[in-house]
N, C-alpha and C positions, 0 to 999 in steps of 0.2 A: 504494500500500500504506500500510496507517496505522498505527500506532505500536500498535492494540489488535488487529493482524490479525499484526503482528511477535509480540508477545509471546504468541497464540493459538499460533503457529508454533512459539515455543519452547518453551512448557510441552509440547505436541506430541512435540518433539525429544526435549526429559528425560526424559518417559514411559515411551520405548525406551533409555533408559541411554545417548544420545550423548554426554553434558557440549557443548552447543553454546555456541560463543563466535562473536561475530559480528565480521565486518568490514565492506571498504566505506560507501557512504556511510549506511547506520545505524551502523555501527561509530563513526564519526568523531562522530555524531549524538550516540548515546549515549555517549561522547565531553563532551561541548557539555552534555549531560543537558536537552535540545530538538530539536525534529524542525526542521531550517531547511530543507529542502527537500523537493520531491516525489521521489518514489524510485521505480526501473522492479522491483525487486528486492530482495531479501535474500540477502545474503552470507553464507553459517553456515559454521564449519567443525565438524565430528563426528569422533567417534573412527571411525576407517578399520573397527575392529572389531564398529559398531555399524551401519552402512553401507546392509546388505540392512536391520533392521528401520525401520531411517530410512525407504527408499525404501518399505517396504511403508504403515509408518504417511501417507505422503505420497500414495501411491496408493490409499489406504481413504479418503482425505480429496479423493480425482477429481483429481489433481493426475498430469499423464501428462509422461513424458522428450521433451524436447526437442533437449535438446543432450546427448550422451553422450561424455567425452571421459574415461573414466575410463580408468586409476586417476588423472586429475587432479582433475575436475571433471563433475559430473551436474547440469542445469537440468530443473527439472522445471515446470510450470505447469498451473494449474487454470480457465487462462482470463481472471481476473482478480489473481490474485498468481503471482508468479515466484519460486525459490526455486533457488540458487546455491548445492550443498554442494560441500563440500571436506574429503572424508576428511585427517585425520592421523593421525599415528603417535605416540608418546612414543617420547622418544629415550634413555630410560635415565637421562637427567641432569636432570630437569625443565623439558625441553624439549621440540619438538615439531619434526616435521618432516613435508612434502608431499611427493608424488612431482609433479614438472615433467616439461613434454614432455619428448621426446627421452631419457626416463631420467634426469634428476638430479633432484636434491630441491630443496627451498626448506627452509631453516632457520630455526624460529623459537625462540630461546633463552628459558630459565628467563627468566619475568617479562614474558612477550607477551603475557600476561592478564592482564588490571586487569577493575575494575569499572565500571561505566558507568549511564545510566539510560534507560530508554525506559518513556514514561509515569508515570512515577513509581514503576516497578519496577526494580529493582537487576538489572543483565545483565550478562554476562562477552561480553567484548570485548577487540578487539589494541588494544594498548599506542599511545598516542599516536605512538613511534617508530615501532614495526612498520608503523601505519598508514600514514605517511611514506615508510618504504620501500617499501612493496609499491603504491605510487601512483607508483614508476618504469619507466622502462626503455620504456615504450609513448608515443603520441602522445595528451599531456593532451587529454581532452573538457570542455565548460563546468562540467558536475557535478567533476570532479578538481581544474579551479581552485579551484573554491569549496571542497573537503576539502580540499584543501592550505592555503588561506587559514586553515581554522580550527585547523587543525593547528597552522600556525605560532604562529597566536597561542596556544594551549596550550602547546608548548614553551618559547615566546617566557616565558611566565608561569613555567613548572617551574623555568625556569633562574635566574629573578629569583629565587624561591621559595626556591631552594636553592642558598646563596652557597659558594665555596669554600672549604673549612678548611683 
């Protein structure tokens, strides 16, 4: 997938009123504000409330469900790009939350969106932290090293950045 078939995607997404903010390894990318790797996917999350017109817009565009694992997660594919949403919800406080298997949520607080860049266009993206966090708990693959590696070094930079008062 390449960085003008990503942002094809998202203007896409906003058309239908999702606000999509990306994660995974474009996430991290635009991130970095450069593509450093090849990518199997796109990580989007959308408002849970925009959901159905997501899916229809992505099914007028030959893109058919592959993996249905909703209310978590819906992959959908058109053969040649892969496309990973993730409804959310606002939480009332400027936050945002997922429903996880089993019934619980994943939480993501006021400030899990920043800005990023893919292509030289300005995209909404999870938070160098978030990023961090949602790259645990499973068994890293070669592509998580490498996120996590540039992660670090972003953090690594934010903290220098901004010294304690």
């Amino acid at each position: 997938m390449s960085d003008i078939e990503v942002l094809d995607l998202l203007v896409l997404l906003e058309s239908v009123g999702a606000q999509p903010w990306i994660v995974g390894g474009w996430g991290v990318d635009a991130l970095v504000e450069r593509q450093t790797r090849v990518h199997r996917d796109l990580d989007v999350m959308v408002l849970a409330d925009r959901l159905a017109q997501v899916l229809d817009a992505l099914q007028d565009k030959g893109f058919v469900v592959t993996t249905d694992w909703l209310p978590v997660r819906v992959e959908l594919d058109d053969g040649i790009q892969v496309v990973d949403v993730h409804p959310v919800h606002p939480d009332g406080s400027g936050g945002w939350w997922q429903a996880a298997p089993e019934g619980g949520r994943y939480r993501y607080p006021e400030g899990s969106i920043v800005g990023g860049l893919i292509g030289g266009r300005t995209v909404r993206c999870a938070s160098p932290v978030l990023q961090a966090r949602v790259h645990s708990g499973y068994p890293l693959r070669p592509v998580d090293v490498h996120d996590l590696a540039l992660l670090h070094e972003i953090l690594s930079s934010e903290e220098i950045l901004s010294p304690d008062d």
